[in-house]
C-alpha angles and dihedrals in degrees: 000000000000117000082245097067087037091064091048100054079047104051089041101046079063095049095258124147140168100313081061102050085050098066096047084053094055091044087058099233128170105230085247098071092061090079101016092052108022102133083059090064100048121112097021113040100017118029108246095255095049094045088052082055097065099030077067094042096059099043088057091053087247090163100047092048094047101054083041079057096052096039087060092046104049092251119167114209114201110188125202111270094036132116092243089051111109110258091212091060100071085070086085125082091208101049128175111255077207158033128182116218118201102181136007126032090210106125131241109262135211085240099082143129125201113220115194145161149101130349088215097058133170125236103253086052097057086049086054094052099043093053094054093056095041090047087045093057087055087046092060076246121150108226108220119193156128104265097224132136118285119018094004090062098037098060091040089055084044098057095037089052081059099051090244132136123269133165118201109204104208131207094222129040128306093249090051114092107214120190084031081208086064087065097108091039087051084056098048095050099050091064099071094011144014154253114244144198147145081215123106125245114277094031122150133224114263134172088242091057099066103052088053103048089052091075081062093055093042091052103041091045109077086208132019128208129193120215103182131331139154113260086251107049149099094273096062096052091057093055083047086052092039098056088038087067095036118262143135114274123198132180130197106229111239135182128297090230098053121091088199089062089049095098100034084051095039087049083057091050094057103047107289111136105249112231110225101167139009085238095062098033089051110034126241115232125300120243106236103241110208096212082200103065104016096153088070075056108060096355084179091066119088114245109292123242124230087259099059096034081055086052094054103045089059090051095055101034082052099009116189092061128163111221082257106059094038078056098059098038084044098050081220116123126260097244087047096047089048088058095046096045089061091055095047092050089040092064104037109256097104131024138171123283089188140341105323094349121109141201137168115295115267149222114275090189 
């Protein structure tokens, strides 16, 4: 074990995370000061009682015991800064030094979707989930969420049913089952994905832990749906988290009478793309366009001139592009984009992924 890494089990096993590295890094440390001159440090870079922490952690060998630990239990420790480190991740200030993997080693892709919502789901919400992650392990689409009862397990069982990729972060530590009735699905997904979790091992389940690891289920899902959740929940902190950061949020309509609809609803109310089937939501495939002979494309189309062919040509190098965006990788103006846009969508080459984003037109097959 490198002092790096040292520092890291110690400066998690506190709570610390990447604000905190931070600091040691300005202050020019080497990693080994974090255990050899920690008094040193409290008060300004650690807080007293944290710094008494560690002072006790590594006096009792706690490092070196946890990496033993996960040494035994086929534990995989990323640290931040690694090449196994999700990439995503580094979009959070407050990012995790580490992350425990019990599984796979398959990475975490870009190609990934968030499904979140309530433990006390309806029926018709755990067939929704399910469906999504199946759907998204079809799709070559990683399936990111919590693992708990309800729409968690529902889209992880989904995706697995389908032979595709999840990862389950956990609010306790990678060895804890929690739900215990998770215990098979646990199994399952550890085959083609992972649990995981910045806790250590051993670590129980506590209120404070969910809201926490959902920043880490916002930041590594390029995009985050919501199934059903209450309008107060954890769900709905993760979408928060989600569009904070910068993702797509979706939300499955629900009914007006459910509480457990109230925040997915709610979500739609304020601006989330409401996801009213898996095609849309997914995409079908997309119809190869030869630029060199686009009449045999669309023959019904009038020759098209340099500026839409340009057009063209930026949806389907980036697809799922706003006006906007095709404007500034065109070099076209906006107002002349937007015109152009109508006439490609009027007659069939291009269409809407989602409210105001466009791709190539696809199969309907």
């Amino acid at each position: 074990m490198d002092e790096k890494l040292k520092a890291f089990l110690l400066l998690n096993c506190i709570g610390a995370d990447l604000r905190v590295w931070n600091k040691f890094c300005a202050a020019e440390t080497e990693p080994s000061a974090i255990w050899k001159d920690t008094e040193r440090f409290a008060g300004t870079l650690l807080t007293a009682n944290a710094a008494g922490r560690l002072i006790e952690a590594e006096k009792n060998g706690w490092a070196e015991k946890e990496y033993d630990g996960c040494s035994a239990l086929g534990v995989t420790l990323i640290a931040y800064g690694s090449d196994s480190y999700p990439k995503a991740l580094c979009d959070l200030k407050d990012a995790p030094l580490l992350l425990y993997f019990k599984g796979s080693t398959s990475a975490v892709s870009a190609k990934t979707v968030g499904v979140v919502g309530t433990r006390r789901a309806t029926s018709y919400g755990k067939q929704a989930a399910y469906n999504i992650g199946n759907r998204a392990a079809s799709e070559n689409t990683q399936v990111i969420s919590g693992g708990a009862a309800g729409i968690d397990g529902q889209a992880h069982s989904g995706c697995c049913n389908a032979d595709g990729t999840t990862f389950a972060v956990l609010g306790t530590g990678v060895d804890v089952v929690y739900p215990f009735s998770n215990k098979e699905l646990f199994d399952r997904i550890k085959e083609k994905g992972a649990l995981i979790s910045e806790f250590p091992l051993g670590t129980q389940g506590e209120a404070w832990h969910f809201p926490r690891r959902n920043r880490i289920v916002a930041a590594l899902s390029k995009r985050i749906v919501v199934v059903e959740a209450p309008e107060k929940s954890g769900a709905i902190i993760t979408a928060r988290l989600g569009l904070e950061l910068g993702r797509e949020i979706w939300a499955v309509p629900g009914r007006i009478t459910e509480s457990t609809s109230e925040g997915a609803n709610k979500l739609i109310f304020d601006g989330a793309y409401p996801l009213i089937s898996l095609d849309t939501f997914f995409g079908r495939k997309a119809v190869q366009i030869d630029f060199e002979n686009l009449q045999e494309t669309a023959p019904h189309f009038p020759e098209l001139n340099e500026t839409q062919k340009k057009i063209l040509k930026t949806i389907a190098g980036e697809n799922d592009l706003t006006v906007d965006n095709i404007a500034v990788l065109s070099g076209i103006s906006a107002a002349e984009t937007h015109k152009n846009i109508s006439l490609l969508a009027a007659f069939g080459l291009i269409e809407t992924s989602a409210p105001g984003r466009y791709v190539l037109s696809r199969n309907r097959e």
